[in-house]
C-alpha positions as CSV (number, residue, x, y, z in Angstrom):
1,X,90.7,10.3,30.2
2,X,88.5,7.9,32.2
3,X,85.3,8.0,31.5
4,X,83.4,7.3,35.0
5,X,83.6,8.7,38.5
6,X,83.5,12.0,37.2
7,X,81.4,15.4,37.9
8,X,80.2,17.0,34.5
9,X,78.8,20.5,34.3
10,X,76.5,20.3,30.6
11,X,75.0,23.3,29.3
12,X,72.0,22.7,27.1
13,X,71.4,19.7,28.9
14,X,67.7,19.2,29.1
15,X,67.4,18.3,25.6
16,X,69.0,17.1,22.5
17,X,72.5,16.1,22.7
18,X,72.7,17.5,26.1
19,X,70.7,14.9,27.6
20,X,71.3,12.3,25.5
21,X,75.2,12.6,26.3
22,X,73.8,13.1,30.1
23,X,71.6,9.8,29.6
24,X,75.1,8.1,28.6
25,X,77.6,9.7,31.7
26,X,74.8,8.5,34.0
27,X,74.9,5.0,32.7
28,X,78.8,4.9,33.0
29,X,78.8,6.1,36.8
30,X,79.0,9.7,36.6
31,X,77.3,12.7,38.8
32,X,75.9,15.3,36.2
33,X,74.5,18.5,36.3
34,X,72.8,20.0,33.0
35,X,71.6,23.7,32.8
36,X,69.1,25.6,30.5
37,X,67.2,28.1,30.0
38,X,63.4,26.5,30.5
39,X,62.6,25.3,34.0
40,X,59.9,22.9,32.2
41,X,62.3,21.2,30.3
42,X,64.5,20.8,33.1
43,X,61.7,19.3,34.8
44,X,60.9,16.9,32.2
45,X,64.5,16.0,31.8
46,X,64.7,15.5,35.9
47,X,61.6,13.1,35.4
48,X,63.0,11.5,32.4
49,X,66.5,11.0,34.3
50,X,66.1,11.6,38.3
51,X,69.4,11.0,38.7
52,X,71.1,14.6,37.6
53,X,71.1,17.7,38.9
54,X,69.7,20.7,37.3
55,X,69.9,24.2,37.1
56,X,68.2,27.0,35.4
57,X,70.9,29.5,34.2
58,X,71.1,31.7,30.7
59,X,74.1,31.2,29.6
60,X,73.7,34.3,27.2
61,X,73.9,36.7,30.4
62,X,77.3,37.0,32.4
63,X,75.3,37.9,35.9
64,X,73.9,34.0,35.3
65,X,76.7,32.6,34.1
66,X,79.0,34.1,37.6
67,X,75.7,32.3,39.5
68,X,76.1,28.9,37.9
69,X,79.8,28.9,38.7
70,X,79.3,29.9,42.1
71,X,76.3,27.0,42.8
72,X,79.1,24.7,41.1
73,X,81.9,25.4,43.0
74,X,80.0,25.2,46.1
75,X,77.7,22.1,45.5
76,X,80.5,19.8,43.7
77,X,83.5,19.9,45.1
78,X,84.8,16.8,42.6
79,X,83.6,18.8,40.2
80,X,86.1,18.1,36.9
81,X,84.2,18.0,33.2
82,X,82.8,21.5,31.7
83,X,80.5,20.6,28.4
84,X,79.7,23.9,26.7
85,X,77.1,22.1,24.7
86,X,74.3,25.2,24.7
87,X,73.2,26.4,21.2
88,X,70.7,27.8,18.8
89,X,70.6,28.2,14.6
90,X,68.7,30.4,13.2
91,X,68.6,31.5,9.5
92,X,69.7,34.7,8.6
93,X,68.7,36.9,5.7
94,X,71.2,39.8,5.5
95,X,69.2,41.6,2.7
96,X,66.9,42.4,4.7
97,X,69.8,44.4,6.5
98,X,69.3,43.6,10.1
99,X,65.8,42.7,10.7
100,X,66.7,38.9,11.3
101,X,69.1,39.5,13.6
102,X,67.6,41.7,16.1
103,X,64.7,39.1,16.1
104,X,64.8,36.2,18.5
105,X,67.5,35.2,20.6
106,X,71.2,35.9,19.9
107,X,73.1,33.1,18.3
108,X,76.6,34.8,18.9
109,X,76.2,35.4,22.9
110,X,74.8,31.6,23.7
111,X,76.8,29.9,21.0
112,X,80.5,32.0,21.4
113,X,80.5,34.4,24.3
114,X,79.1,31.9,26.7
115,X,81.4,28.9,26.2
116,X,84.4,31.6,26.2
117,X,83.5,32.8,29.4
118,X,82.5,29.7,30.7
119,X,85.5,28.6,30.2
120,X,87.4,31.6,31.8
121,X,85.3,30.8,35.0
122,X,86.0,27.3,35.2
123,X,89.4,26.8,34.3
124,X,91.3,27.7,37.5
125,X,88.7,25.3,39.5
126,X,89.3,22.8,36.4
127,X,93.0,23.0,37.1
128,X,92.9,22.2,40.8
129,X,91.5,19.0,39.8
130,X,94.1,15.7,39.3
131,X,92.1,15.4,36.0
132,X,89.7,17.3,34.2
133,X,88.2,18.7,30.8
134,X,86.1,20.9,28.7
135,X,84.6,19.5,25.8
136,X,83.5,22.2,23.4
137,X,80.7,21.3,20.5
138,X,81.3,22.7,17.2
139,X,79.8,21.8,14.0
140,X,80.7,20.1,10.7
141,X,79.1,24.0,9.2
142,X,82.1,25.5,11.2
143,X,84.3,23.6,8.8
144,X,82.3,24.3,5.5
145,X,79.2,26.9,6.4
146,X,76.2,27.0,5.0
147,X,75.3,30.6,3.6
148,X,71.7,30.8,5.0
149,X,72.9,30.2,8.5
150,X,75.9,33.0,8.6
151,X,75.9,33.7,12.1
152,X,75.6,30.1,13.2
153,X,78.7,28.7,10.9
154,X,80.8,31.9,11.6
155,X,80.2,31.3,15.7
156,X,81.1,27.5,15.2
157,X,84.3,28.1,13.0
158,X,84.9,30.7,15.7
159,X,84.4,27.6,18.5
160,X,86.7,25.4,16.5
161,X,89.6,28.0,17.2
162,X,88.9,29.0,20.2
163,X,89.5,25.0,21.1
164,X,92.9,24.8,19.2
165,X,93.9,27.9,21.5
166,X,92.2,26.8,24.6
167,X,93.5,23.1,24.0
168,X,97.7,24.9,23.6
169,X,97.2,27.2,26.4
170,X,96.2,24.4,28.8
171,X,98.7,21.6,27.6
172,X,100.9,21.4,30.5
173,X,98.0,21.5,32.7
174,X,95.4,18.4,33.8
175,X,92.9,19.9,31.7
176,X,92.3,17.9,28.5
177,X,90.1,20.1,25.7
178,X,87.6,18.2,23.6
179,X,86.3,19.3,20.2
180,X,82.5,18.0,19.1
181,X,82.5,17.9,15.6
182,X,78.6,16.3,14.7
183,X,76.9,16.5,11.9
184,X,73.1,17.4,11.4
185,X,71.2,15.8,14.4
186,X,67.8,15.4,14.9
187,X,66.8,18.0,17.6
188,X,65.3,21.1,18.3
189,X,68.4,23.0,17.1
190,X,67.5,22.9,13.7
191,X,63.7,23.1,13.5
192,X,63.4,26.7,12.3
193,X,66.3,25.9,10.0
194,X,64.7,22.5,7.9
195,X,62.0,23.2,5.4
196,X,59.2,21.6,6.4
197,X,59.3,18.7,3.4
198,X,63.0,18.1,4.7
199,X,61.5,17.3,8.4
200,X,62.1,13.5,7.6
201,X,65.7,13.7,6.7
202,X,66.9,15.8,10.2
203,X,70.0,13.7,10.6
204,X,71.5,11.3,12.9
205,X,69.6,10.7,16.7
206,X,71.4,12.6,19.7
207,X,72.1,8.7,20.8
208,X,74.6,8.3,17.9
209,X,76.5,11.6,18.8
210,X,76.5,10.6,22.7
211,X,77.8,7.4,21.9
212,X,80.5,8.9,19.7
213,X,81.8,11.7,22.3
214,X,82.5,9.3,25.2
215,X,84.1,6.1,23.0
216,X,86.3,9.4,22.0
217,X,86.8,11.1,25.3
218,X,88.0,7.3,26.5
219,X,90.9,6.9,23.9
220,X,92.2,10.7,24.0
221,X,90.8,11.9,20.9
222,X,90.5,15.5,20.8
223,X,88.8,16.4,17.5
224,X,86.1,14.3,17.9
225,X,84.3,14.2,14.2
226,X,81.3,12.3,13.7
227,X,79.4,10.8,10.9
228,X,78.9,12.8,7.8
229,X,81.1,15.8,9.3
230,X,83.6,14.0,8.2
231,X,83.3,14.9,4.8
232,X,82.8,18.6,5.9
233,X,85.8,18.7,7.7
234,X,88.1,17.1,4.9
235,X,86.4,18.6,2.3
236,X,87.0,21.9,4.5
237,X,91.0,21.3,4.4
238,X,91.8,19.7,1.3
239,X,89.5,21.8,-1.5
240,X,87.5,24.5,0.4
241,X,85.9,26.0,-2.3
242,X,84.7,22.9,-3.9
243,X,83.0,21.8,-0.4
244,X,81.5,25.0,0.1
245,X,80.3,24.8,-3.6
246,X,78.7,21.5,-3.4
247,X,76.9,22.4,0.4
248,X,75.0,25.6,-1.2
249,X,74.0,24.5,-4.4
250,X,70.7,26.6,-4.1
């Protein structure tokens, strides 16, 4: 799909990969929009970049996620790329029974529910559109999970198949479907998932994975797997057990 002239709807855009994919549509001549949860971020990202849009939406709560479509559809008419890019990781000690997961904010609403209904909202808009997509971001730990991070790998594995679905329901439509596969990448995702003496080693910058996604989205690649998810993802379908075995050797 081309690459430029579009409109592109990113959730999660303020920091991270968000903005540093938002960074890179700007520079290639698109109109962007990014949405989040924290007006101050927004702000600073508006600073940072003055030339997108922004919106302040939860995309954990349906009545915000009806709003953000609305403001869309009636602020963008060329509106045409959905980015479902929002997440969170948190680690996730089950003996405790279910202690960690009523604490904090809930990893299977913003990182499955959301992009799902997202999705359902914008796909008959999408579809008026000569061409669109959605590009959906995954994870290499939906492909081999890592056990302290159950909910996290379990709503990315569920991502991944919700794309091969998504991506066969809409094949005779103008909307192309995009997988993100990245690897660990050095943002605020992960911070209350890295032991502190690991901080150094966070993984690749947001740069590389922004770079990645629209040399990708340009040639028609849909499962778009970057750097050392890779292995995670081979490893994943050609000896499962042994990939798992060698990611939680702990």
């Amino acid at each position: 799909m081309k690459v430029k002239n579009n409109t592109v709807l990113i959730t999660g855009g303020a920091t991270g990969i968000g903005f540093a994919l938002a960074e890179t549509l700007v520079r290639a001549g698109n109109t962007v929009v990014v949405c989040g949860r924290r007006q101050n971020k927004l702000e600073e990202a508006k600073r940072k970049l003055p030339q997108i849009y922004i919106r302040t939406c939860d995309v954990s709560k349906e009545e915000e996620r009806k709003a953000l479509f609305n403001w869309v559809k009636d602020n963008f008419k060329d509106f045409n790329v959905l980015v479902n890019n929002a997440g969170i990781q948190r680690m996730v000690d089950l003996k405790k029974g279910a202690r960690d997961l009523m604490i904090g904010e809930n990893e299977i609403e913003i990182n499955l529910v959301a992009p799902i209904y997202l999705s359902a909202h914008f796909i008959p808009l999408l579809m008026k559109q000569k061409e669109a997509a959605i590009v959906n971001v995954s994870s290499g730990l939906g492909f081999v999970p890592i056990a302290s991070m159950p909910v996290y790998c379990a709503t990315k594995a569920a991502i991944h198949s919700f794309t091969i679905s998504l991506r066969h329901q809409l094949k005779n439509t103008s909307v192309n479907v995009f997988e993100v596969v990245p690897p660990a990448v050095d943002t605020e995702l992960g911070k209350g998932s890295v032991e502190e003496e690991d901080e150094w080693n966070r993984g690749i910058q947001p740069a590389e994975v922004a770079k990645a996604i629209m040399n990708s989205l340009g040639k028609d690649e849909y499962e778009i797997v970057i750097g050392e998810a890779k292995g995670l993802v081979t490893g994943s379908r050609n000896n499962p057990d042994e990939a798992f075995k060698n990611l939680n050797q702990w």
